[in-house]
N, C-alpha and C positions, 0 to 999 in steps of 0.2 A: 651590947650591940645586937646581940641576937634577939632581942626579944622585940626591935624594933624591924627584925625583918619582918616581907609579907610572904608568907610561908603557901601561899595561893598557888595551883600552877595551872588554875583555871586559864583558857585561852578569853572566854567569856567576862571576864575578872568578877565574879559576884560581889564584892565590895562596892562597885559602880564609882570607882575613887573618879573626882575632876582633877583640876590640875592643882599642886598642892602649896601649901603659903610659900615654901622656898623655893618651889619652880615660877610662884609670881614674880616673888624677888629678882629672882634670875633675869625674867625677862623683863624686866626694869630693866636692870643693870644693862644686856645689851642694848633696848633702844637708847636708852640715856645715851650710848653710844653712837647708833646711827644718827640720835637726834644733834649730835654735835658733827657731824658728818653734812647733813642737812642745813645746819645753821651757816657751815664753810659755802653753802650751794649760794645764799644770799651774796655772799661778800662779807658776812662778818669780821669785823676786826678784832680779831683772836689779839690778845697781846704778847703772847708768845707761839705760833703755831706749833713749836717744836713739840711742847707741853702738851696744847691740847691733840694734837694729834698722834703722840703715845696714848694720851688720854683715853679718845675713844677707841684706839683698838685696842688697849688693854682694859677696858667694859667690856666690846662685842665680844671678846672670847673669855672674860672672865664668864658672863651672862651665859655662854652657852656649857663653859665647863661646871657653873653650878648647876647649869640645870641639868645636865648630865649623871652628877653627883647622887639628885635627888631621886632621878629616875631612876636610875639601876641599881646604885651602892643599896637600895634598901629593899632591894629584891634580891632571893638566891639568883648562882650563877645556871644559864639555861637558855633556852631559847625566849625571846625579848620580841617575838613580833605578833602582840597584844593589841587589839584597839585601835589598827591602823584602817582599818576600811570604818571606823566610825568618828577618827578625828577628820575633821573636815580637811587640813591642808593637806594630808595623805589620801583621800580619797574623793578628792577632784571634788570638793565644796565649794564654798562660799570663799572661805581665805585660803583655798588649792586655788579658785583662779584669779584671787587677786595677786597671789606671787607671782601667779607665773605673769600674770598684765606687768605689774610691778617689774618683774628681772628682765620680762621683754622690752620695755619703754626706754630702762639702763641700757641695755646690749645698744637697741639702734643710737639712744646718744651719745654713747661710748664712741663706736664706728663712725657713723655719721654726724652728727653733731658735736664733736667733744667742745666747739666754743661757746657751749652752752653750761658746761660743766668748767670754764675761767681760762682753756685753753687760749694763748696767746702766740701770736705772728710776730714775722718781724722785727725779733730780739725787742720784744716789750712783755715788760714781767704779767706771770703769770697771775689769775684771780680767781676768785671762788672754791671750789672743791681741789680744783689741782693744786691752787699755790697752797693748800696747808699740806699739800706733800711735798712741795720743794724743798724743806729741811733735813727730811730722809734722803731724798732723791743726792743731794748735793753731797751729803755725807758717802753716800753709799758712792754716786757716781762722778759728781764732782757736775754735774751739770742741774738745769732745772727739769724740774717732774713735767713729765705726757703724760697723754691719756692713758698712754700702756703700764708707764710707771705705777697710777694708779692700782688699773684694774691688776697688774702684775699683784701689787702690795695687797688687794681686798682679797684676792684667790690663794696665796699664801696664806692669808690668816684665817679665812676660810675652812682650809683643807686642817691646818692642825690644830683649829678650834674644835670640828669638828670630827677631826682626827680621833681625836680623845674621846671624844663621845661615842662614837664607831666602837676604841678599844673596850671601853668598858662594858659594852651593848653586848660585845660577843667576847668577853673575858674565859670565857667557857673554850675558846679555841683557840689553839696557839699559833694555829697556821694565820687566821685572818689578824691577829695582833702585829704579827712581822710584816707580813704583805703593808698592814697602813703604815707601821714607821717606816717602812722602805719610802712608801709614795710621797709621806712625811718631808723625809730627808732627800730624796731627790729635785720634789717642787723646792723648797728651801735652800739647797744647795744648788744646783745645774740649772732650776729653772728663773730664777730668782737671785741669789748674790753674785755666783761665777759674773753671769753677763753684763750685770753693773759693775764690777768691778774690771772685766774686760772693757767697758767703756773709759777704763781713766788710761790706758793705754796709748788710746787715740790721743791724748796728748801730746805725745810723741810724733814728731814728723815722720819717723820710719812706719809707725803701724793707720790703718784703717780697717782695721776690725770690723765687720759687720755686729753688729746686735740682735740672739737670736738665742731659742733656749739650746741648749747644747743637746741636751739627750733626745731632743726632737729628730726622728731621720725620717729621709725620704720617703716618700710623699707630705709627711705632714708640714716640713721646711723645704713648702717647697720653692721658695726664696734662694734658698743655697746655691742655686745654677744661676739665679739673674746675672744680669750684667754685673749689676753695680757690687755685689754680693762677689763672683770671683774676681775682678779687679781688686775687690777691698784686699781678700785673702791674699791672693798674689804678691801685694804688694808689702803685706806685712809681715816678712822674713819668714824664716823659719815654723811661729808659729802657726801663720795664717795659713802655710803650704800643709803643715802638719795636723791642720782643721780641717780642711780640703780632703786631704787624704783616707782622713777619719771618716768626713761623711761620706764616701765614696765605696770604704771598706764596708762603714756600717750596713749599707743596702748590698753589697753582694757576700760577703764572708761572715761580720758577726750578729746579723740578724737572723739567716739561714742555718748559723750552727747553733745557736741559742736554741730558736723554734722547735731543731730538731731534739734537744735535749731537754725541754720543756713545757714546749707550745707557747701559744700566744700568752700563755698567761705573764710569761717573764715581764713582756712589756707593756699591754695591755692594763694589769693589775697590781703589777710591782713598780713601773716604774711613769707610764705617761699622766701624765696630769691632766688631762681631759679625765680618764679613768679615774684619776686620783680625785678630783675633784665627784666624779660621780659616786665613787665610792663611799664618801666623807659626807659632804653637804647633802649629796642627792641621794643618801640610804635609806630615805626617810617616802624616797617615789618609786622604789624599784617594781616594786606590785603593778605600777600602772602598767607596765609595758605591756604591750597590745601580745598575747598568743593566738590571735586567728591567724587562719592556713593564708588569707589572703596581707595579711603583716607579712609572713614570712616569704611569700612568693613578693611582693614590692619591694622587702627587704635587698633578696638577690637580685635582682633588676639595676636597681638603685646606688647601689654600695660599688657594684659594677662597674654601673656605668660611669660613674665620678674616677672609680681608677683608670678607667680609658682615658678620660678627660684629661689627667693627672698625665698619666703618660705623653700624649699626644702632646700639650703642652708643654711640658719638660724638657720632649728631646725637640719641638720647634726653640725653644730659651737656645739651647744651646747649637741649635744649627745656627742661628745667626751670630751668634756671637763668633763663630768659625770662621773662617776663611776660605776659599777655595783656589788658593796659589798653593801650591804643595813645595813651594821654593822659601815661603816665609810661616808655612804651619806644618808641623810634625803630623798633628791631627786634623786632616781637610774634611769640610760638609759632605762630601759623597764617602769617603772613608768611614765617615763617623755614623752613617746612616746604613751602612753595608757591614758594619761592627753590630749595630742596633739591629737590625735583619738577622743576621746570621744567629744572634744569640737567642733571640725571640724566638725564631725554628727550633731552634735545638732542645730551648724548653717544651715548646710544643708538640716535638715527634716523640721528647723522651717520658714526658705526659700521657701521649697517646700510646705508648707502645708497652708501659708498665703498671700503667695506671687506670687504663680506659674501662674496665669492667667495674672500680670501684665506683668510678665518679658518673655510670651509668649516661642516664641521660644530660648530665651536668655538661657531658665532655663537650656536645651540640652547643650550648650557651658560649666555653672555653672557646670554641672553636670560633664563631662569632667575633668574639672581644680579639681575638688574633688578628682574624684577617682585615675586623676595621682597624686597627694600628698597620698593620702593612700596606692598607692600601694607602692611610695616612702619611707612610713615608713616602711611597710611591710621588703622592700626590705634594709632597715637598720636593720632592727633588726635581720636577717639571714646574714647578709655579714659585718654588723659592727665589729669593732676591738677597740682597744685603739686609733687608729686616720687614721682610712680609713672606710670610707663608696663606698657603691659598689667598695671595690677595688682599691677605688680613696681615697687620704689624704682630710680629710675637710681643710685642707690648703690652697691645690689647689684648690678646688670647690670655695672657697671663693678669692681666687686668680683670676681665670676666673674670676667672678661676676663682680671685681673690677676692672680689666681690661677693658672688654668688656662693662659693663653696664653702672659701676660708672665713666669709665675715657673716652674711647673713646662715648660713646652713649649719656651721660648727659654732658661732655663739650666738645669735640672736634664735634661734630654732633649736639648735642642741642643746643651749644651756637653758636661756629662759624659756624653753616649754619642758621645763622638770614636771612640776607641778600636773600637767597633763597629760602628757605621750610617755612620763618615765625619765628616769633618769641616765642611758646610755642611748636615747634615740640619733645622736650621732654617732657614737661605734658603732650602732648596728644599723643606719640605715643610710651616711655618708662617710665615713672614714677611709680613705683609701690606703692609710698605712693597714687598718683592722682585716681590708680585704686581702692585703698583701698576705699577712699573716696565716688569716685565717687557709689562706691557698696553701700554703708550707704548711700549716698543723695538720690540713686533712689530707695531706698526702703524706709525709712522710714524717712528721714530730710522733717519739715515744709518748707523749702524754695522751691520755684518757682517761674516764672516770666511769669505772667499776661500780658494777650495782650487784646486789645481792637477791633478787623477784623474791627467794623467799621468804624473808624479812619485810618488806616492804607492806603497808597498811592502807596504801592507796590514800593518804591523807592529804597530800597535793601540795605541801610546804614547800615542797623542792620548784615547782613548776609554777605557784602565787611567785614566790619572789627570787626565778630566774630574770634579773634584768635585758637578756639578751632573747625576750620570748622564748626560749627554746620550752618545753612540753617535758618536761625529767620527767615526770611519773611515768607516760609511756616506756618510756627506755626501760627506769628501775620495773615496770609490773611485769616486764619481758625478762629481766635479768642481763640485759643488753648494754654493751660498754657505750658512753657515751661520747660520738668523736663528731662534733660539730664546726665548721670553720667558722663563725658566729661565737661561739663559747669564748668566752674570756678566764675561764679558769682561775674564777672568782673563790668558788669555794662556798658561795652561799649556801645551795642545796643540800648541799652535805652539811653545813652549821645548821640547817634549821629543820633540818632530820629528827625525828625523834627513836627512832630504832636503828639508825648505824650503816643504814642501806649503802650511802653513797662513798667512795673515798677515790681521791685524788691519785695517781701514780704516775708514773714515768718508769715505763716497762719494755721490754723488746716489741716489733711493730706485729708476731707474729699471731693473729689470733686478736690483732685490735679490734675490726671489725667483723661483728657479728652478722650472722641473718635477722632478717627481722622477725623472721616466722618464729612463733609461738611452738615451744619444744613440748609435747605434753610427755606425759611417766611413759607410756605404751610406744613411744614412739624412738626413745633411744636409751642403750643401753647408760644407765646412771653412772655404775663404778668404770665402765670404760671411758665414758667422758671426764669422772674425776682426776683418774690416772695420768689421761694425755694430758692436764692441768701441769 
């Protein structure tokens, strides 16, 4: 086996290899799969769909775990990111923007058109691409496949097709092989079976279950306060109340204590499938993401202002749904908006009063995003009705949201412009759960990432492929801890090091934040800075 390594560790490869007879093979194997995929888009009459639709997704991801095989297995273990600004679909070619046309064209049929893809109304069976998932769909859930069933089923086998490729890419690290079977096992488990199988429930006249990933929390589900969404719950005993409760806990008690005890990366990188997905399928665009100063100033803008949005909309879902007889609701609209007030303060003075020197000028922007939510409630509590705020149905509000945020912004723009903008251009430029986070890591989460300046060779591997734009070589050529609310605490930077500069920790907060100023020898005493270490 050894003698068929390539023992190279040129970044340049002098061999000039193309792609090799078994990475041909390979991608035979998966189209052969999508082309049966494609042949369901006609209407083909499969004679068994059950058959041929294991069929093809067990080609797509056979197709990608040979070609995986070939790639890495026959290279020592090391850093693997070779030849990506010269294959075309990594470096925004020819077939970089036919994918992303291609993933972008899917997303809007997906969304918008799925009865293009054999979706059917009015309890008439389904055809084309969806009913060769109805087999699965029925097994799993006991009903026929949507769109979502679909697109659920392609990003599952996605993530652990690709999964696997990821591990063996970076076999050399132990931390990023955990992190993927974590995101492995979560999309596959919580995001994927749990809720199909929570659908055969509804069976039952006692339950109405909504349908929805479980590990998803607030702001990204942000469904879970509709109407129809806590009636469902309510109504479904014990369980539905104890869903309820869960996601309610999760946005104030165990997403605030995680962060604190790890940062965003707990979720972000171990566990959301957005992530996990970018992780997996999209490691192959992480390069693209934009590092201009002007990326990262639209960045916060942007990311921002969708959490306003989020908010705004959220506590309108649930003022209507309230009451304002305080004889027939425990929790009345003026109560629950003077609950909302009070607490938003509280973050904000204790923000301002302990934190205002880190977050410097930041706190100006903070301050901003506060007072347009207060004055939003304000402006509910004078213009609300039984189901219009400002004038507008909270229907609608949350109809826009879903449209514009949730459908075209986080899949038709977040996923299908991989190929383009990068592979996390929604955690880093619309995600409001990512903003949430990132707000809790840069305040008060142990985690950081340690650089060493003196080590460091200014090579820029950390800062090519940070997906979240951040600039790591500055930080490491400073010797400067790295505490970003953007950073997803991926761990790349530090895997594609070549001298050891970067590492991961979760530390006391004292001494997280550095100066940014540049320490020279003359200017502080060395063995007294070691000491207080």
């Amino acid at each position: 086996m050894s003698n068929k390594l390539n023992h190279s560790m040129s970044l340049a490869n002098p061999n000039a290899n193309g792609v090799s007879v078994k990475q041909k093979i390979a991608l035979a194997v998966g189209f052969l799969g999508l082309f049966i995929l494609g042949l369901a888009l006609f209407n083909t009459a499969f004679p068994n769909q059950g058959v041929f639709l294991t069929l093809s997704l067990v080609l797509i991801a056979a197709g990608v775990i040979l070609f995986a095989n070939d790639a890495y297995l026959t290279k020592l273990e090391g850093i693997k990111n070779d030849k990506v600004w010269f294959n075309s679909i990594s470096s925004r070619g020819a077939l970089g923007w036919l994918t992303g046309v291609g993933l972008t064209a899917f997303y809007i049929v997906l969304y918008f058109k799925a009865e293009l893809l054999g979706l059917s109304g009015n309890g008439e069976a389904n055809t084309g691409l969806i009913a060769l998932f109805d087999p699965l769909s029925n097994l799993l859930s006991g009903r026929p496949a949507s769109q979502w069933f679909v697109y659920g089923t392609l990003y599952t086998v996605a993530i652990i097709a690709f999964g696997y490729k990821f591990i063996l890419k970076y076999r050399h690290n132990r931390y990023q092989q955990i992190r993927t079977v974590s995101v492995m096992f979560f999309q596959l488990g919580f995001a994927f079976l749990i809720p199909e199988f929570m659908a055969r429930l509804n069976t039952s006249p006692d339950y109405n279950l909504p349908y929805y990933d479980l590990k998803s929390v607030w702001p990204l589900n942000y469904y879970l306060f509709d109407n129809w969404s806590i009636d469902g719950l309510l109504s479904s005993q014990n369980l539905g109340i104890g869903l309820l409760i869960f996601g309610v806990a999760s946005i104030f008690i165990i997403t605030p204590i995680l962060t604190y005890k790890f940062g965003k990366r707990w979720y972000c990188s171990w566990v959301c499938g957005c992530g996990g997905l970018a992780e997996t399928a999209g490691d192959s665009f992480r390069q693209l993401s934009s590092k201009k100063v002007s990326a990262w100033r639209l960045e916060r803008w942007l990311i921002h202002t969708v959490l306003v949005f989020s908010v705004v909309m959220t506590i309108a879902m649930i003022y209507t749904y309230l009451g304002s007889d305080p004889n027939k609701y425990w929790l009345t609209r003026s109560t629950f908006l003077i609950a909302i007030s009070v607490f938003l303060t509280l973050v904000f003075a204790l923000v301002m009063i302990f934190k205002r020197k880190e977050l410097g000028k930041d706190a100006k922007y903070g301050a901003i995003g506060y007072f347009v939510v207060i004055a939003a409630l304000i402006g509910m509590h004078f213009s609300g009705t039984s189901n219009e705020i400002f004038l507008i149905k909270s229907s609608s509000l949350r109809s826009a949201y879903g449209l514009y945020i949730g459908s075209i912004f986080s899949g038709v723009i977040g996923t299908g412009f991989y190929p383009i903008l990068g592979s996390r251009a929604w955690c880093r430029f619309g995600c409001p759960m990512a903003a949430i986070l990132g707000f809790q890591q840069r305040l008060f989460s142990k985690f950081r990432i340690t650089t060493n300046g003196g080590q460091c060779i200014s090579c820029g591997n950390c800062s090519t492929y940070c997906e979240m734009g951040i600039d790591v070589r500055a930080y490491a050529q400073k010797g400067e801890n790295i505490v970003r609310s953007s950073c997803v605490g991926c761990g790349i930077c530090s895997a594609v090091c070549p001298r050891g500069v970067l590492k991961l920790e979760n530390d006391s907060l004292n001494g997280r934040i550095n100066p940014t100023e540049v320490l020279l020898g003359n200017d502080v005493d060395l063995m007294d800075y070691v000491n207080k270490k």
